[in-house]
Each structure stands twice: as structure tokens, then as C-alpha cells.
N, C-alpha and C positions, 0 to 999 in steps of 0.2 A: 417572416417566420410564420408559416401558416400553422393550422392545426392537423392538416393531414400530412404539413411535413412531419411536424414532431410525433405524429403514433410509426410514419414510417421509419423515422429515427428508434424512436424505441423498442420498435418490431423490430426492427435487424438487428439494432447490438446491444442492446440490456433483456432483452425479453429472452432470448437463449441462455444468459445466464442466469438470470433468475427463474428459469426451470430448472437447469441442474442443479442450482445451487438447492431449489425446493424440494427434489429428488435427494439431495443428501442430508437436509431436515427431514423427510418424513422416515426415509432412514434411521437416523439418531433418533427418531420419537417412536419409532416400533420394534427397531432391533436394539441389540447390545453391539454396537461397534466401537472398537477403540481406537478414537477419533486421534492419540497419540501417536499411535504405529504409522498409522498413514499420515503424519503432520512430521514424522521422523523422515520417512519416505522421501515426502517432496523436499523437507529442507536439508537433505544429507545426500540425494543424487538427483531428484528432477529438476530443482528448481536451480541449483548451480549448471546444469549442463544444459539448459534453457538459457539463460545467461550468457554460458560463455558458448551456443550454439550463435547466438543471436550476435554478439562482437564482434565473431570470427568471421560470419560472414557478411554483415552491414557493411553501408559506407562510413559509419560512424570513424573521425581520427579522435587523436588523442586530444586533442584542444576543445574539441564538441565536447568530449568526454568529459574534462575537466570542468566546461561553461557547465556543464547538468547539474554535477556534483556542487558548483557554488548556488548555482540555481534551488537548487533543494536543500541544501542549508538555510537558504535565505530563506526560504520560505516556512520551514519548520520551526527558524529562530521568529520570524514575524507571527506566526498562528500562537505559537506557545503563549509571546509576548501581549500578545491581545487579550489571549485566554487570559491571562493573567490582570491585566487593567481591569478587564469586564466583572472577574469573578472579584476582585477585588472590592468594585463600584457595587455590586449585589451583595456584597458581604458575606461572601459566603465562607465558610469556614474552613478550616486548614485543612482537612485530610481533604474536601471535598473540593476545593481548590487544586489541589493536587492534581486530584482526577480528572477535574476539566483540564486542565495543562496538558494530561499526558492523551485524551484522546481525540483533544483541539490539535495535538502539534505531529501527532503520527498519524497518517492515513491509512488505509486497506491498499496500500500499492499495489502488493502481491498477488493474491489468489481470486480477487474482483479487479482488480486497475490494469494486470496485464491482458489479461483477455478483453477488459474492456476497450483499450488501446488497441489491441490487434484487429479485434472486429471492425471498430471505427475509423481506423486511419491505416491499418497496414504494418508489415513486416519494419520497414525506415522508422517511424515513430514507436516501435513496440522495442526495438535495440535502443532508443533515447529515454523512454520510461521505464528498461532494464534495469539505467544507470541509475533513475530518480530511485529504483526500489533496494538497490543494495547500499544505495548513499542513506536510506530512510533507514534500512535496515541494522547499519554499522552506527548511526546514530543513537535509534531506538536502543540497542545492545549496550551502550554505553551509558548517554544523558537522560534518556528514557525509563533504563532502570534504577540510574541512581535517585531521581526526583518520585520514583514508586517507590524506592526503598523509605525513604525518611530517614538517611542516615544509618540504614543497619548494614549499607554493603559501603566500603572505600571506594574512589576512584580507579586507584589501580585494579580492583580487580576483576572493575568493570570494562577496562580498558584492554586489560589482556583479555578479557572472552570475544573481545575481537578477533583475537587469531584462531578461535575456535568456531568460525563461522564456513563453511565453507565455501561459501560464496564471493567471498575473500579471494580464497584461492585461483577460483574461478575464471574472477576478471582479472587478476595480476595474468596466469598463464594464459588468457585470450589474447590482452595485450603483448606481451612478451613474443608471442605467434603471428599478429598483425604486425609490428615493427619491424620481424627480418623475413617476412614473407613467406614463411615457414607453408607448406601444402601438407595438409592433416592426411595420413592414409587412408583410403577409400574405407577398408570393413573398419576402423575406429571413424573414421565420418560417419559414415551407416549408422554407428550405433550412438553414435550422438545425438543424431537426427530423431531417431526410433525415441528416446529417452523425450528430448525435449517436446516432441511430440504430444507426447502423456501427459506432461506437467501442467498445461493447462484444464485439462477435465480434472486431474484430480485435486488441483488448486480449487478450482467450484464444486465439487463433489467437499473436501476439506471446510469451504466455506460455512457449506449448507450443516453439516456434523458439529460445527463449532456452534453456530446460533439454535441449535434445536437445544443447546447446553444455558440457555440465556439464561440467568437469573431479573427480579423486577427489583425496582427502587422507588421509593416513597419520599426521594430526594427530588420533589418536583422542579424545585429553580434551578437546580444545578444541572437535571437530567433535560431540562430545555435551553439552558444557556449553551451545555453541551454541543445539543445535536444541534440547535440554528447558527452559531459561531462556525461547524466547522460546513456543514451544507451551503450556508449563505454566505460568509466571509473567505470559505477554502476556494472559489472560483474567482471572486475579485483579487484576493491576493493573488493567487497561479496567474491573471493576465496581466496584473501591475507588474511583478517581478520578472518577466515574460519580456515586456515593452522596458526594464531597465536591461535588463542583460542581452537585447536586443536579437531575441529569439525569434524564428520565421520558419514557416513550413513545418515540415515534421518535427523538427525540436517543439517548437511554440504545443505542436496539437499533442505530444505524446505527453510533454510538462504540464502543461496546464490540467490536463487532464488527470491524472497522478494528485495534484494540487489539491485538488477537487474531493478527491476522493471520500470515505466516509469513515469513519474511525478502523481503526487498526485490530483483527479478533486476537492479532498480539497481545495487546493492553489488556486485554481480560484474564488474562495466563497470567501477564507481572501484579495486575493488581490484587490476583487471589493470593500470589507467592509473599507477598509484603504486606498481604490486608491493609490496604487503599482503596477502600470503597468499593468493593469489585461488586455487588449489583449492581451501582451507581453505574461503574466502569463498562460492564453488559449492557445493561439496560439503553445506553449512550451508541454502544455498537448495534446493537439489535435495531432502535428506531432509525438510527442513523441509514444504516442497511434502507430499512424496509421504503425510507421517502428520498434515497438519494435518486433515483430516478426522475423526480422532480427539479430536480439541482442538473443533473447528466445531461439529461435528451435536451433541454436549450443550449446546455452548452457545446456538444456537440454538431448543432446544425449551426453554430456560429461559427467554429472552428473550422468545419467544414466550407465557411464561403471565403 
């Protein structure tokens, strides 16, 4: 692994994103844009029709499908899990433990990990890391908020806002259309196409809007346990669990990678909604951001041989 491999690594598929993403920071830091509207956008029509663009035409079956889906439980249940021994062993305290939990166990799948997967490995691995993002997703919605809440929201009613996802919807009617062979008609293909097309600039353009919104933290051990747990333990875990569920080729590169990822700018939305530490919570996504390319470019030239 030389050094001119890795800046050629970086140059091709983090360095693009981390200009648009920087083009929608300086955005958010000179204009008034409501980083809401377009974060309604992608999660209510681009990023489901990316999704279920991606299913319908992959070779992905259902059993790959379902290996992802365990794949990324297992690995959100082991990151949390860590989080939780490590923040324990430093003592850190309960609300702040929390927050390590929840931005050790959910990654930036989304609006940084699909693009980064697409540039890196392709169209086959970018329909494998779909799966890892709506499996992160229907999680994060569920065990994500209830561990931000501290007990102020139920189970169930965390459970039902699952069916208020629509990405949900998404993958059931992708699958449902792969199984009886169903041929999508040309001008609604067209316009799928066109849709999911968009959803990754504006996932990076989203990106950049959310961190120019970063709050700081004065939580120094916690906001370092944070960001080296998941940058340094999110890619050995993603190729441990990888080699148990006996993942190869595009599954293996689009998982792991996903794995890897850098905290989620979700967890900074739940943790303002429940006051959980959310400078802590930013601050954890922001550095995590800014040095994951450090963590990335090796592991994409490994994945790559």
C-alpha cells in the first residue's frame, strides 16, 4: 500500500465528496438555507427512489438481502456494545455514555457512505450498502431513539414510526417487483432514474448544511472515546463480521465499508430532540467527519485488492 496509492485513492473517491459536501458548509455558513426542507426532500422522495432504483435493478436476491440486513445488526449491536464497555471503563457518565452509544452504533451510511460506495466500488456494491442503510435506518428509528430518549418515548411508539419511513416502503415494493418479474414502464422508469440520480448530490450538498450547524463540546474524553471507537474499531469490526457471515466481492466492499462509516448527522437531530448531550453528540459527528478519510482511503485500497 504505497503512498501514491492512497492520495490516488483519496483523489478519486473522498475528495469529490468532501468538496460538495464543503460547498454546502460554506452555504449554511453564508446563507440562510433550510437545511430541513431539503433533508424532507431526500428522505421523503430521493432517497427511497435511489433505493428502490437500486433493488430493482441489481443482481442483489433476496437472501443476499437478508445476509446484509443480519450483517448490519450485528454489527451496530457489537459497535454499541463496545461503546458501552469502553465508556464504562472511563467512567463516564450516563447522559454522556448515552451519546457515545448512539454515535459509536449508527454510522453516516446515507448522504456520505452511499456515494462513497458508488465512487469506490460501483453500482453491485452501492445496491449491498442500500440494504446496510435502511437496515441502519429502521434501527436508528427504533433502538436509536429510544436509548436518546432516556425513557421519555415507549417502545411501541418507536416501533410504529417505522411504518412511517418511507423507505420502508421502498424496499418491500422493489422486492415484491424483483420476485414476479414485474417490467417497470419506460416513462415511470425514466422518472426513477432522473429522481435517484439527484439523491446523491443532494445527500452531499445535505451533508455539508448539517455540519456548518456543528455545535463544540468541552466533553473532552468522551468526544475522543467517541470519534476513535467508531473511526478505529468501525473498520475492524465491518471485516470481522464480514469473514463471520462469510461475505466476498461486492457484498464484503459495499459492508464493510458502511461499517466504517463516521457517526450518523441523524444522532445530532435525536440528540437535540431529547437533550442527550447534543454538542457532545455534533461535536463527535463533526471530528468524526473531518478525519474519517484517514480511516477510508486504507481501507478502501485493501478492499479494493
Amino acid at each position: 500500500m504505497s503512498f501514491t496509492e492512497l492520495i490516488t485513492t483519496f483523489a478519486n473517491n473522498l475528495l469529490p465528496i468532501l468538496l460538495i459536501a464543503a460547498a454546502g458548509y460554506v452555504l449554511g455558513k453564508t446563507l440562510t438555507v433550510d437545511s430541513r426542507t431539503i433533508g424532507r426532500m431526500v428522505f421523503y422522495i430521493f432517497s427511497p427512489l435511489l433505493v428502490f432504483n437500486l433493488m430493482v435493478t441489481s443482481q442483489l436476491n433476496l437472501r443476499q438481502a437478508l445476509t446484509t440486513v443480519g450483517y448490519t445488526a450485528t454489527v451496530i449491536a457489537l459497535m454499541g456494545l463496545l461503546a458501552f464497555a469502553l465508556g464504562k471503563l472511563f467512567k463516564l457518565s450516563r447522559t454522556h455514555l448515552l451519546a457515545v452509544i448512539l454515535t459509536v452504533a449508527f454510522g453516516n451510511t446515507g448522504n456520505y457512505g452511499l456515494p462513497l460506495v458508488k465512487f469506490a466500488f460501483g453500482d453491485e456494491a452501492l445496491a449491498v450498502a442500500s440494504i446496510f442503510y435502511v437496515t441502519t435506518t429502521i434501527l436508528f428509528n427504533t433502538v436509536g431513539v429510544v436509548i436518546a430518549s432516556l425513557g421519555h418515548l415507549d417502545l411501541k411508539s418507536a416501533i410504529l414510526g417505522v411504518f412511517r419511513l418511507p423507505i420502508v416502503y421502498a424496499v418491500t415494493l422493489a422486492l415484491i417487483i424483483k420476485s414476479i418479474g414485474m417490467e417497470i414502464p419506460l416513462p415511470l422508469a425514466r422518472t426513477i432514474e432522473i429522481a435517484a440520480n439527484g439523491a446523491i448530490p443532494a445527500m452531499i450538498i445535505l451533508l455539508g448544511l448539517e455540519l456548518s450547524r456543528i455545535e463544540w463540546s468541552h466533553s473532552l474524553r468522551a468526544l475522543g472515546l467517541g470519534v476513535s471507537l467508531k473511526l478505529l474499531l468501525g473498520p475492524l469490526a465491518g471485516l470481522l463480521v464480514a469473514g463471520l457471515f462469510g461475505l466476498n466481492g461486492h457484498a464484503r466492499q459495499g459492508s464493510v465499508i458502511e461499517a466504517a462509516m463516521p457517526a450518523a448527522v441523524a444522532t445530532t437531530v435525536v440528540a437535540t430532540e431529547y437533550k442527550l448531550e447534543p454538542s457532545l453528540v455534533t461535536a463527535i459527528v463533526f471530528l468524526g467527519t473531518v478525519f474519517s478519510p484517514l480511516t477510508l482511503t486504507p481501507l478502501i485500497v485493501y478492499l479494493s485488492r
